[in-house]
TIFI-882623 format. One record per residue (C-alpha): x, y, z. Coordinates in steps of 0.5 Angstrom, whole numbers, always signed. Example, Ala and Ser with C-alpha at 12.3 -4.5 7.8 and 13.67 -1.06 7.14 Angstrom:
     c1     c2     c3
    +25     -9    +16
    +27     -2    +14
REM end
This chain:
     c1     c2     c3
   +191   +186   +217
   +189   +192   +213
   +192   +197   +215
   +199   +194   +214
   +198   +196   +206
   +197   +203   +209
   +202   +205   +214
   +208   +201   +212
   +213   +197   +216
   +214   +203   +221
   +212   +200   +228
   +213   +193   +231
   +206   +190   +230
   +202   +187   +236
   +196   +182   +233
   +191   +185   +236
   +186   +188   +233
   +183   +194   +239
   +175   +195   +239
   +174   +199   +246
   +177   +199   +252
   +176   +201   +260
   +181   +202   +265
   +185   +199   +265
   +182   +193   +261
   +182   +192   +253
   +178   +188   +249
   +178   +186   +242
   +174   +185   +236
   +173   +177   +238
   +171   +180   +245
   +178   +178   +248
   +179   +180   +254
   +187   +183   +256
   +190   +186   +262
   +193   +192   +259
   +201   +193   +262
   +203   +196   +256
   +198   +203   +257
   +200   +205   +250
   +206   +206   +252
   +205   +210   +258
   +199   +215   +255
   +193   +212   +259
   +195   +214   +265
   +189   +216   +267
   +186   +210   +264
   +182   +208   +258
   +176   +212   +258
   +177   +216   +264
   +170   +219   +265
   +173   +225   +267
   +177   +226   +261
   +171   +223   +256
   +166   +228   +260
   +171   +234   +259
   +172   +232   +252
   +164   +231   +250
   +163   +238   +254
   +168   +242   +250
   +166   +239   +242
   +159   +242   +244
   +163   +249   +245
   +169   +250   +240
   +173   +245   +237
   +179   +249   +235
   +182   +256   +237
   +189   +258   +235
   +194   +261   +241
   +193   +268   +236
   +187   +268   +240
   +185   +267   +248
   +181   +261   +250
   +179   +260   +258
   +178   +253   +257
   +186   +253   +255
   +187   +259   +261
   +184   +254   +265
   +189   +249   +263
   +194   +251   +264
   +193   +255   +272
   +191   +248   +273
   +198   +245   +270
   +202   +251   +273
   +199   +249   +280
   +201   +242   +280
   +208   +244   +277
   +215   +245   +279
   +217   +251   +283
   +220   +256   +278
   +216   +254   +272
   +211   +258   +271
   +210   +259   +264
   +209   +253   +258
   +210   +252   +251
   +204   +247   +249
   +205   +242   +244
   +203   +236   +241
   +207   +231   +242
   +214   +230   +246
   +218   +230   +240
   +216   +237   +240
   +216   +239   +247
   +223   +237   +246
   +224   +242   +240
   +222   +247   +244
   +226   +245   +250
   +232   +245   +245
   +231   +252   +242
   +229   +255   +248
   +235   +253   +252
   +240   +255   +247
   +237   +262   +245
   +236   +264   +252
   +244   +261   +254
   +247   +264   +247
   +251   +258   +248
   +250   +251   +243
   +254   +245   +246
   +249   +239   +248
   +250   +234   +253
   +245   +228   +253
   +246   +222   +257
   +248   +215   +254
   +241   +210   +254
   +237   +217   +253
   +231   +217   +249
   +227   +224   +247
   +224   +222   +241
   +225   +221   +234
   +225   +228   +230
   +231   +231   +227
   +232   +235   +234
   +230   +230   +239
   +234   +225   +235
   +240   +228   +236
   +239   +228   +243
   +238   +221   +243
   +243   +215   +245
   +241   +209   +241
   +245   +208   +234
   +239   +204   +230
   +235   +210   +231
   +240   +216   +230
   +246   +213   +224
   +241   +213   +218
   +239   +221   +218
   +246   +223   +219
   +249   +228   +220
   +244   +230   +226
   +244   +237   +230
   +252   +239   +232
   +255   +239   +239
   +251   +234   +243
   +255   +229   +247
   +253   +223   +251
   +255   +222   +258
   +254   +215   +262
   +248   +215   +267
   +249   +216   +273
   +257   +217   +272
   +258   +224   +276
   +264   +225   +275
   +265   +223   +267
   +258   +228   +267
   +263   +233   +271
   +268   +232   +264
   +264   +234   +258
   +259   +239   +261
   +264   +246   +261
   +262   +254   +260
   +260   +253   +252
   +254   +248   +255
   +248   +250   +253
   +243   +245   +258
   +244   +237   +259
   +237   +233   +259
   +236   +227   +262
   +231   +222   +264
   +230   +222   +271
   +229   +215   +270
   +230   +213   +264
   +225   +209   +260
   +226   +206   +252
   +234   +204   +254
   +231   +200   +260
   +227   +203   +266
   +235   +205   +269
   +233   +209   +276
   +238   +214   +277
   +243   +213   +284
   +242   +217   +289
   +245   +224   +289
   +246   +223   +282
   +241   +229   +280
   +242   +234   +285
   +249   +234   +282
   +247   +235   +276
   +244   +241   +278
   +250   +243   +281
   +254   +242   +275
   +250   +246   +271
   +249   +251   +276
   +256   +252   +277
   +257   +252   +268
   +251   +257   +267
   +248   +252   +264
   +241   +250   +264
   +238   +243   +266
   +232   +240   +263
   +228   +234   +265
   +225   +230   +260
   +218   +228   +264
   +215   +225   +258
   +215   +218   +261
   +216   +219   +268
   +212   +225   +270
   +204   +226   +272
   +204   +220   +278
   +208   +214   +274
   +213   +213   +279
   +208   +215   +285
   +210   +222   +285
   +207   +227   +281
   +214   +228   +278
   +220   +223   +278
   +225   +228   +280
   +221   +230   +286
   +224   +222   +289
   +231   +227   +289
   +228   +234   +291
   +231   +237   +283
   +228   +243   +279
   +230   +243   +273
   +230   +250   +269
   +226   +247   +263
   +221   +240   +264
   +218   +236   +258
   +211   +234   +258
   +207   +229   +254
   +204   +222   +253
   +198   +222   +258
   +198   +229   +259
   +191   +230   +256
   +188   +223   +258
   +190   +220   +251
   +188   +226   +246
   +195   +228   +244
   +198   +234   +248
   +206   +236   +250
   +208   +242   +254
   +214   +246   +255
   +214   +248   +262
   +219   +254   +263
   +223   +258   +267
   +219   +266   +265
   +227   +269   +265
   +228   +264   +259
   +221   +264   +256
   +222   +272   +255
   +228   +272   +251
   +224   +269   +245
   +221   +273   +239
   +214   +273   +237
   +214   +268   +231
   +221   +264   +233
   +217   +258   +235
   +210   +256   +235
   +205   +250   +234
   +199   +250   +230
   +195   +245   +235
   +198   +247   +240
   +193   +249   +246
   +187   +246   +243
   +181   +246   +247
   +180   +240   +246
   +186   +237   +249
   +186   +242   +253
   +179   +240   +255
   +182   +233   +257
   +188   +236   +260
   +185   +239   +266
   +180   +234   +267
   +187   +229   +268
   +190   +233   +273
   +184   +233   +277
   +184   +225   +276
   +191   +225   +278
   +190   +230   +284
   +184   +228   +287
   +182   +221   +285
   +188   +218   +289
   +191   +216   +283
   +197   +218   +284
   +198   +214   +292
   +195   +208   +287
   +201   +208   +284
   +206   +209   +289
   +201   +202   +293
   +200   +198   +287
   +207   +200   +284
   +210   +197   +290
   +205   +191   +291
   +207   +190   +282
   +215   +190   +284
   +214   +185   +292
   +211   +180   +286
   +216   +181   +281
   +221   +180   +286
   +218   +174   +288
   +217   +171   +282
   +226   +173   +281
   +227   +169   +286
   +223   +163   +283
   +225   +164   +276
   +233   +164   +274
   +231   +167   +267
   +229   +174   +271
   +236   +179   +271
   +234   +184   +276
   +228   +188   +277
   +228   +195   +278
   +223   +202   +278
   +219   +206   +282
   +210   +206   +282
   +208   +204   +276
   +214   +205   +272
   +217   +197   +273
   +223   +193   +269
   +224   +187   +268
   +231   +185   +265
   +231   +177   +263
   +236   +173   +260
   +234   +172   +254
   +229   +176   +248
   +222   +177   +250
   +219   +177   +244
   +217   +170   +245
   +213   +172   +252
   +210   +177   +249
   +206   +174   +244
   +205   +169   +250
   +202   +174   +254
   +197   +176   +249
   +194   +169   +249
   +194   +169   +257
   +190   +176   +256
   +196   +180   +258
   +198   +186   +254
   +207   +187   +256
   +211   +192   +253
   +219   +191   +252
   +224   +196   +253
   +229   +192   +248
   +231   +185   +247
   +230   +182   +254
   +226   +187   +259
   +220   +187   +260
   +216   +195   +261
   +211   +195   +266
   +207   +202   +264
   +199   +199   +267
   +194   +205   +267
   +195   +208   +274
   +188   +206   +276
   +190   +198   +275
   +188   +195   +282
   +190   +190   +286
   +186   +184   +283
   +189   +185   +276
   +196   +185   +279
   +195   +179   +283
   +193   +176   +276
   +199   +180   +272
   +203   +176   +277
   +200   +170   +275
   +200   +170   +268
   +207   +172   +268
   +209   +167   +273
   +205   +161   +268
   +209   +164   +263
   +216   +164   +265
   +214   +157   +267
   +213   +155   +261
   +220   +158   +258
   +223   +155   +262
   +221   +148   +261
   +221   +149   +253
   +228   +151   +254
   +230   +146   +259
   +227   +141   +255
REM end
């Protein structure tokens, strides 16, 4: 394919050459036909071409097309009333960005001028992006070892462990961040009581507690953010990926106290704000609030996750399934790459989460027949494994 002369080896290519897309279905320019479990990595949360989103965006280029934060615009003001309305009590100011990488940086710099304190604690498995300041925060070595030496003084507690989380995090703690449900390490619910006793522990510390909403948030798990499952508000929440009904978008939600301790100039965003993605991020809120989406992946993430329990019990090769709503993994006994590349054959398009674990990250609108045929496909596919490895 062309474009691989052009953009280097920097991402695991797919041969699929993407023409259009709908909902929760992509064609290809054969006119192939797939179900799409991948979303794009979870930014089609509204689904492709969401009308809402598509007549947003159209209404919008006809008024502006860029207005920077050095100056007002109601489309962004309308934005952010509506994100601020749907957001965690508490958090009612917001750092708009471009990406989570960069939700991320704010979150960081925030956080350690409003606490004065430089010490950070991240969990073991955790993914917050991949630049300088979110790499340091993120756990896996193979992303990390090549640009050392990353930001100082972070350390890595184990997910879920209390206690250890009790032992790294003092009075020289600027903030922990988490995943309510970790995504990129494997689709790893937390255990209950575990994020309430985080924020007890950072409480009890001075420090801040920020979750990193980017993959689980906006009615992926079949709440509007992961944390509600175990009633926790963080001081500081990180947005992106669907946030913008796919126009690149993060936001920093924040505490106003915390906020206030920044200087004018100390951090900005050039794009950050765009009428355009903010145009786009409305019209995804109205689609999540009042299009029923967010109650369509708390039903069809159950309907995916009772099949995908199913198929486990018929299929020795399926480890453990695990997930909430629409935010689903499947841990098999071997690597998926080759189930992969069957899938996209078999008109499915599946998302991996390392090696051997299959992530589930469908638009919220799929509907109860395309998970019926996803649980077809799939069972056909492990089928066939099975038989090839038996053989």
């Amino acid at each position: 394919m062309n474009e691989d002369q052009y953009l280097g080896n920097l991402y695991q290519r797919f041969p699929v050459t993407v023409e259009k897309a709908l909902g929760s279905h992509l064609w290809d320019t054969d006119n192939n036909e797939y179900i799409d479990c991948m979303g794009g990595y979870g930014v089609a949360l509204v689904g492709h071409r969401n009308e809402r989103v598509v007549n947003a965006i159209k209404s919008q280029i006809d008024k502006v097309i860029t207005v920077h934060s050095s100056f007002y615009n109601k489309t962004r003001e309308e934005f952010l009333q509506t994100l601020i309305n749907n957001a965690p009590s508490g958090l009612s100011q917001v750092h708009l960005n471009n990406s989570g990488a960069e939700s991320i940086e704010a979150a960081i710099k925030f956080a350690r001028k409003f606490t004065g304190k430089k010490k950070m604690v991240a969990m073991k498995g955790s993914y917050h992006g991949k630049s300088m300041g979110a790499l340091s925060l993120t756990f896996n070595p193979k992303y990390r070892e090549s640009f050392q030496p990353l930001v100082e003084k972070v350390s890595f507690s184990p997910y879920g462990d209390v206690n250890a989380l009790r032992d790294a995090v003092d009075k020289d703690t600027a903030f922990v961040i988490l995943e309510p449900i970790q995504g990129e390490s494997g689709i790893h619910v937390p255990p209950e009581g575990f994020l309430q006793e985080v924020r007890k522990i950072c409480d009890e510390n001075d420090s801040l507690l920020i979750f990193d909403e980017i993959q689980s948030g906006l009615g992926r798990t079949g709440s509007m953010w992961a944390s509600e499952h175990w009633k926790t508000v963080p001081d500081i929440m990180c947005l992106a990926k669907g946030i913008a009904g796919g126009v690149p978008m993060g936001a920093t939600l924040v505490r106003p106290d915390i906020l206030a301790v920044m200087k004018k100039g100390e951090h900005s965003s050039t794009f950050g704000g765009n009428p355009l993605a903010c145009a786009a991020g409305t019209a995804t809120l109205h689609a999540l609030t009042q299009d029923g989406l967010i109650e369509n992946a708390k039903s069809m993430g159950e309907k995916l996750s009772n099949g995908l329990e199913e198929l486990k019990s018929k299929h020795a090769i399926i480890r453990e399934v695990r997930g909430k709503g629409l935010m689903i993994g499947v841990e098999l006994k071997f690597e998926v790459k080759d189930i992969l590349m069957e899938g996209i054959k078999n008109g499915l398009l599946l998302l991996y989460s390392g090696r051997n674990i299959l992530r589930f990250l469908p638009p919220l609108v799929i509907s109860e027949d395309d998970v019926v045929k996803t649980l077809q496909i799939l069972d056909k596919l492990l089928t066939n494994e099975e038989n090839r490895r038996n053989a």
